[in-house]
Every structure is written in C-alpha cells, then in structure tokens.
C-alpha positions as CSV (number, residue, x, y, z in Angstrom):
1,X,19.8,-3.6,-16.6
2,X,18.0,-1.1,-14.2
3,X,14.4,-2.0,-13.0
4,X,12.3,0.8,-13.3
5,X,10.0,1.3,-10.5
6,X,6.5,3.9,-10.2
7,X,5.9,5.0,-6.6
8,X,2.6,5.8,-5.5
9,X,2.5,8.3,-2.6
10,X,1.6,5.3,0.2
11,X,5.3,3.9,-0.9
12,X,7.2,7.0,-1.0
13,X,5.9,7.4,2.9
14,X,6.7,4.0,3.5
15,X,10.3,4.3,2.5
16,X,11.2,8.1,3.0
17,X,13.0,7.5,6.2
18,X,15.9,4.9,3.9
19,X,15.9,7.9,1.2
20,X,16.5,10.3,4.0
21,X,19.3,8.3,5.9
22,X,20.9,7.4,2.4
23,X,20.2,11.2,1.5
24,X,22.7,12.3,4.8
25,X,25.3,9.4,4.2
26,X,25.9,11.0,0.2
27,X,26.8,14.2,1.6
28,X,30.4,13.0,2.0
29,X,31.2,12.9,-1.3
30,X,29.5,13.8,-4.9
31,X,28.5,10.8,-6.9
32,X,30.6,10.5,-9.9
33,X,29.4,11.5,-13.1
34,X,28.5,9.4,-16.7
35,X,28.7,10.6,-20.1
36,X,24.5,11.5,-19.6
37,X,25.5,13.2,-15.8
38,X,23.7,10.4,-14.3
39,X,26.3,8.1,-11.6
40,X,26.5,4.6,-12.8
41,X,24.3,3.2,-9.8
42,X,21.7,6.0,-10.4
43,X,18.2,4.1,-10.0
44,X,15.1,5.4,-12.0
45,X,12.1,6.4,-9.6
46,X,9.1,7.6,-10.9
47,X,7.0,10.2,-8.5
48,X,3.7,11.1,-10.0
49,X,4.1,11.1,-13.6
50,X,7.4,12.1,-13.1
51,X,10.6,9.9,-14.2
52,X,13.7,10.9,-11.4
53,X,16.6,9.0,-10.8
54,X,18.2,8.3,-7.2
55,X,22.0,7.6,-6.6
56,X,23.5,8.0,-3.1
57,X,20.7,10.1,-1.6
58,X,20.9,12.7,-4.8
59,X,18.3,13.3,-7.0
60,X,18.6,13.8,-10.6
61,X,16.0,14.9,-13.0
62,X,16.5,15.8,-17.0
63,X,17.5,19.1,-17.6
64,X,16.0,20.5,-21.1
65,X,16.2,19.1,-24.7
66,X,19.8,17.9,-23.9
67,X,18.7,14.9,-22.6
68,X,21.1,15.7,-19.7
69,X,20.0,14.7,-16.3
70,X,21.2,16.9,-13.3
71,X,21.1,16.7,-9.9
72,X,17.6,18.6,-8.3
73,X,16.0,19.4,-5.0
74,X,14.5,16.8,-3.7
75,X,10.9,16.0,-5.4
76,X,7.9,18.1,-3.3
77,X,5.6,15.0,-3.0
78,X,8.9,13.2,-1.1
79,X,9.7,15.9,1.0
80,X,5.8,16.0,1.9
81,X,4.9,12.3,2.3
82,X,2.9,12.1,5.6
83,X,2.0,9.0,7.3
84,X,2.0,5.6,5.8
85,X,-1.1,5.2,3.5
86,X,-1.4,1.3,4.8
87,X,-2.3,2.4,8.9
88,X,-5.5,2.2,10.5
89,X,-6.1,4.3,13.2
90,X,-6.8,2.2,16.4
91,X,-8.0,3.7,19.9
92,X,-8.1,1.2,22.8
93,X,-10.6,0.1,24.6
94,X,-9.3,-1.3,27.8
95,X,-6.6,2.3,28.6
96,X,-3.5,0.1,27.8
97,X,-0.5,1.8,27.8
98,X,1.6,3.1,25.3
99,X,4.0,0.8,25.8
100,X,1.6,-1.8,25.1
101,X,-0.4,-0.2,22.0
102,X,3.6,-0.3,20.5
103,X,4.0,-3.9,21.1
104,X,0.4,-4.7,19.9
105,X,0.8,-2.6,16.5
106,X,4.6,-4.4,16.5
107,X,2.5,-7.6,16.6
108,X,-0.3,-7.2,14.7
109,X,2.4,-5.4,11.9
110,X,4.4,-8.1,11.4
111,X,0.7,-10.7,11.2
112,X,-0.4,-8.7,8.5
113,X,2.5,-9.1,6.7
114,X,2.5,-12.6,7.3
115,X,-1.2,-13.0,5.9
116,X,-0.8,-10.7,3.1
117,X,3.0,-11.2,1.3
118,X,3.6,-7.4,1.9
119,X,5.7,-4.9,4.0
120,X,4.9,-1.4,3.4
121,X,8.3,-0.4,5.3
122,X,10.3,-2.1,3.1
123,X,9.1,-3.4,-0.3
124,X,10.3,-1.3,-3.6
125,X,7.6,-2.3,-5.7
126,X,4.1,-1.1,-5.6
127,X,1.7,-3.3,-3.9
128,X,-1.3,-5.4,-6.0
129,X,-4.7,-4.0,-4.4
130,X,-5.5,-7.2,-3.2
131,X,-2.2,-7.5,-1.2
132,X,-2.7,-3.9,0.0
133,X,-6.1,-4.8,0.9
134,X,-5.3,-7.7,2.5
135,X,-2.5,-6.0,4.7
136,X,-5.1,-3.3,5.8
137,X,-7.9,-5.8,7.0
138,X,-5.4,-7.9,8.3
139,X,-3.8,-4.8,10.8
140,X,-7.5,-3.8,11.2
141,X,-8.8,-7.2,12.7
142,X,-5.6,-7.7,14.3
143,X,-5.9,-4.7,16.5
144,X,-9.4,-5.5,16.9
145,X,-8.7,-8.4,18.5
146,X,-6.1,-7.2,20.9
147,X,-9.1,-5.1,22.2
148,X,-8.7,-1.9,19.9
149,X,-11.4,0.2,18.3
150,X,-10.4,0.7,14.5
151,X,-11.3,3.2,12.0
C-alpha cells in the first residue's frame, strides 16, 4: 500500500532538486499506464490542498468526474519553491571566506541534524514543529558559535 504524504512548501524546497533530476531521467521513456491512467509506482503527493501523484518525474492529477488521473504541468508552488524554509541567514563576523562559511554551514548542517532527528534535504515526511524548531535553533547557535551573526 502507498503512503500518502502532505508537503508543506519548506519540504517541497527541500526536495525539488530530487523531483527535478528524477523529472529529466523520465524523459526517456513514458511511464506505463493502469486501468485509472496512473503508472503502478505512481506516489500520491499532496501540494496545498491539492492531492497529485508523482511517477518517474511526471505529474499526474485527476482529470474531471472520470476519476481519471492524467499527466499535468508541473504544480506552480513546485516550480516556485524558493529557498529552504529551515535556513537562517548568517553574516560573519571575523571576514571568513567563502570557502570557509561552506564548510561551517556543512558543519553546523549536519550538528543540527544530529541534535534534532531531521534532514530537511532529505526526509519525505513533514517535520513535527518541535523537530523543525529544534533543527533551526540548533543551525542558529551553531553558526553562532563559529563566529557568525544570525538572523
């Protein structure tokens, strides 16, 4: 059986770079099609208040009173997720370079994660608030400590 999963916007930006890649890899070939037009490994995805499925990078939404789902662009709030709703923004305080403010966010990304049980890049379901909260103050008072001033 098929979990069904609601995405708030803060997850769809956290995983629109898989849906992308897996989005360019379907292109080679049209998934095949079930008796309700849905491909048997289409997973149900809810955006909004709206119930899509996703199979191979194709969309699929139902199509009338049919109860037929066919395939559709790609949902607007997808196609316009910005960046991930789980950042802080962090300005340092003693000039370090870029190089270093990647390594330190690399750092301080994979504490929080550590501390709170959740990876925005890469989990499916939606976050409790506590972990959510949790994984913000922990990035926050990470960078803080590396010498960062955080918003």
């Amino acid at each position: 059986m098929v979990k069904s999963l609601a995405l708030p916007h803060y997850l769809i930006s956290a995983l629109l770079p898989s849906l992308l890649l897996a989005a360019t890899l379907a292109q080679a070939a049209p998934p095949a099609l079930d008796r309700a037009g849905l491909p048997d490994d289409a997973r149900p995805i809810w955006v909004g208040d709206q119930r899509y499925y996703l199979a191979r990078g194709t969309w699929f939404a139902a199509s009338g009173s049919d109860a037929r789902y066919t395939p559709t662009p790609t949902p607007r709030e997808v196609q316009m997720a910005g960046a991930d709703m789980f950042d802080v923004i962090a300005y340092p305080i003693n000039d370090q370079t870029l190089r270093q403010q990647q390594q330190d966010r690399g750092l301080c990304h994979r504490w929080s994660i550590d501390q709170s049980g959740f990876n925005p890049a890469t989990t499916l379901e939606p976050p409790s608030r506590l972990q959510a909260n949790t994984y913000q103050r922990a990035l926050a008072a990470c960078l803080a400590g590396h010498h960062y001033s955080v918003q």
